[in-house]
C-alpha positions in Angstrom: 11.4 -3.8 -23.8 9.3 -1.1 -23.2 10.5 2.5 -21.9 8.6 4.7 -19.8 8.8 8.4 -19.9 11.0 8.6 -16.5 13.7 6.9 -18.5 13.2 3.1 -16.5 13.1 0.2 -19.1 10.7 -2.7 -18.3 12.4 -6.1 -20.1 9.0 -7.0 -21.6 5.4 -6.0 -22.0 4.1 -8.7 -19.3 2.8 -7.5 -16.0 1.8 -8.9 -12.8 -1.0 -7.3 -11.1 -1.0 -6.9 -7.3 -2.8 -9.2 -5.2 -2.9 -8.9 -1.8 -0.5 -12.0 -0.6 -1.6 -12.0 3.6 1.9 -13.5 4.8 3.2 -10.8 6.7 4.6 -12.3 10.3 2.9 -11.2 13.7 5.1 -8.0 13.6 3.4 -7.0 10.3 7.1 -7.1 8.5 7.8 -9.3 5.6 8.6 -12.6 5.6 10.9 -15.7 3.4 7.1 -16.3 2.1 7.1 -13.5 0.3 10.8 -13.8 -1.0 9.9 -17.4 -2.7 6.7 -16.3 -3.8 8.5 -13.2 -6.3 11.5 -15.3 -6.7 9.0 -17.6 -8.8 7.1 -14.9 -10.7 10.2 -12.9 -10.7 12.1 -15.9 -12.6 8.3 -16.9 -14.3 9.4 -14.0 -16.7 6.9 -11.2 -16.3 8.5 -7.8 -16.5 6.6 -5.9 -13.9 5.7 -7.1 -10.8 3.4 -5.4 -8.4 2.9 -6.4 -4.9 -0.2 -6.7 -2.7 -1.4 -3.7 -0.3 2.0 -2.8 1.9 -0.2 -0.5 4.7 1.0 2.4 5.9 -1.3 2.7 9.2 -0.7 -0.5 11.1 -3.9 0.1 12.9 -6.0 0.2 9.4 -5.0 -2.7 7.4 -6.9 -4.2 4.6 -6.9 -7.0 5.8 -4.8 -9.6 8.2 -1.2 -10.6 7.5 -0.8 -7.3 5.2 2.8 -5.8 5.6 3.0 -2.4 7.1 5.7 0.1 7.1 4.7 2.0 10.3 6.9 3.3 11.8 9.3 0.6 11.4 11.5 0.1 9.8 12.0 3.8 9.4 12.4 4.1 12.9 15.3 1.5 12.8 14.0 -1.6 12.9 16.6 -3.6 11.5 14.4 -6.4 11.3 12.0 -5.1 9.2 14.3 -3.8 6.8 16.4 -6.7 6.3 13.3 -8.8 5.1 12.1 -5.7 2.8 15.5 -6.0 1.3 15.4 -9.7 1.0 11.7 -9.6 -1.0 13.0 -6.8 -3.2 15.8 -9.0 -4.6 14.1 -12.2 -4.5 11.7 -10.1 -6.3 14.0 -8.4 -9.3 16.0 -11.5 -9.4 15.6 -12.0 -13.0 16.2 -8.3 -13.8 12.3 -7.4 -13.9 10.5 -4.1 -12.1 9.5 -4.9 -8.7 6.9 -2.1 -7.5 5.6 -1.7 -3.8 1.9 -0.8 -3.9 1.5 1.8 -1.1 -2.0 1.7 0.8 -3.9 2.6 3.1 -7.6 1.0 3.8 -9.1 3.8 4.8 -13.0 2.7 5.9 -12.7 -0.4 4.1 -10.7 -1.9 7.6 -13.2 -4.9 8.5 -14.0 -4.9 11.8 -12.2 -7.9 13.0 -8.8 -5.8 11.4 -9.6 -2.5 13.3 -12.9 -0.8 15.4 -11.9 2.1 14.2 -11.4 2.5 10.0 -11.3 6.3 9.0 -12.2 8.1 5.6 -12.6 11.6 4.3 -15.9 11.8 5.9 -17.9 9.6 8.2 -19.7 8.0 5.1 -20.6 4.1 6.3 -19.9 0.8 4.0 -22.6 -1.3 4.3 -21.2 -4.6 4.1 -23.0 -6.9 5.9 -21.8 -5.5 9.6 -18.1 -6.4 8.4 -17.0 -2.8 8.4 -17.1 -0.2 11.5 -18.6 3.2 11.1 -15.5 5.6 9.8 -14.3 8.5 11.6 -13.7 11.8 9.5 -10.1 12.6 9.1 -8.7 15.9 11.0 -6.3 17.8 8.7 -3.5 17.3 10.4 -4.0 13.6 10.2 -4.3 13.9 6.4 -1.1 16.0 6.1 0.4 13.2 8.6 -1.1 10.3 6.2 0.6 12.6 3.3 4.1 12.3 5.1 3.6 8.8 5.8 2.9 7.6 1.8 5.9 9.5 1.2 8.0 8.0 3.8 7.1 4.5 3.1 8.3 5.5 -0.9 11.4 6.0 0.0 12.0 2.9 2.4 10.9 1.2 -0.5 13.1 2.7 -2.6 16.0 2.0 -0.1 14.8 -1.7 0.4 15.5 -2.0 -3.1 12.2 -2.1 -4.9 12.5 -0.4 -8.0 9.6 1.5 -7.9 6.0 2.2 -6.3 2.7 2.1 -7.1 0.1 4.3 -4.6 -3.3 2.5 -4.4 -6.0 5.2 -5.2 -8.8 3.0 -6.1 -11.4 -0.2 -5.0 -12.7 2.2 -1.8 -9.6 2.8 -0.1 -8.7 5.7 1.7 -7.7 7.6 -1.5 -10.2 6.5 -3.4 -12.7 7.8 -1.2 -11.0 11.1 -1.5 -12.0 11.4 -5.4 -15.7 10.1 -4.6 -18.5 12.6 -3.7 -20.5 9.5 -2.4 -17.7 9.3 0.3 -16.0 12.7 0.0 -18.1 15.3 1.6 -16.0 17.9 3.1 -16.0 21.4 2.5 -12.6 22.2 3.5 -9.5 22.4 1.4 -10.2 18.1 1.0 -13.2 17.7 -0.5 -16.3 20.1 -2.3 -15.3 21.8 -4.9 -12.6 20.8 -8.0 -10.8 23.7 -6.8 -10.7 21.8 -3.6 
């Protein structure tokens, strides 16, 4: 077992990294898919389990059949919840960690996910045509974005999923926050480390 400093114990020293499973249903909730699928890694034995991107912008997803948490099921949708709470204890059935990776795509959307991928600045990914040109973030919209990676935090942690981890690197939208390459604001978001 291993102990980290917030006082939760892991049951061993095996981890399963997130990958980004792409079974979400047409409503962009969870689905049984993703119940069986940490059911068998949950009773494979590894002690941390991390899932794939769970998005919270709807409209900027990594990539098709991503699960987001926007607005729903905060907003009620019973739905929603009821399958986040089915994947969380399919997914600590044997006692493990079970840790939502919060994300958002930021200008990394591909085209055929979203026309319109934003970033810290208006910085272009050339990828082959794959990716639209980004729109710079307003700062309301980043204090928004703010609200929403804590609000999807705690619907995890109401779902049942024992912790979180927030994506911040790969290119997505926080990533690109920390990059000078991508990053190049002068406001109270980017420029300077004071910044």
């Amino acid at each position: 077992p291993f102990t980290l400093p917030c006082g939760v114990t892991i049951p061993n020293r095996l981890a399963k990294a997130a990958m980004t499973e792409g079974v979400a249903d047409a409503n962009l909730h969870a689905t049984a898919r993703h119940a069986t699928l940490y059911r068998r890694w949950a009773e494979g034995g590894a002690g941390l389990l991390l899932t794939g991107n769970v998005l919270i912008d709807r409209n900027v997803l990594e990539r098709p059949g991503n699960v987001a948490i926007d607005p729903a099921p905060a907003s009620g949708d019973p739905e929603g919840m009821t399958q986040l709470r089915a994947w969380a204890e399919a997914g600590t059935a044997a006692g493990n960690q079970l840790w939502m990776q919060i994300s958002h795509a930021g200008r990394q959307s591909p085209r055929y996910v979203t026309s319109a991928p934003v970033g810290p600045s208006a910085v272009q990914l050339k990828l082959l045509g794959n990716i639209a040109s980004p729109r710079a973030l307003t700062h309301s919209e980043i204090l928004d974005l703010i609200e929403r990676f804590a609000r999807v935090a705690r619907i995890a942690r109401d779902a049942g999923f024992t912790g979180v981890q927030v994506h911040s690197a790969h290119g997505y939208l926080l990533s690109s926050f920390l990059s000078p390459v991508t990053n190049q604001r002068n406001d109270a978001w980017g420029g300077s480390l004071a910044n």
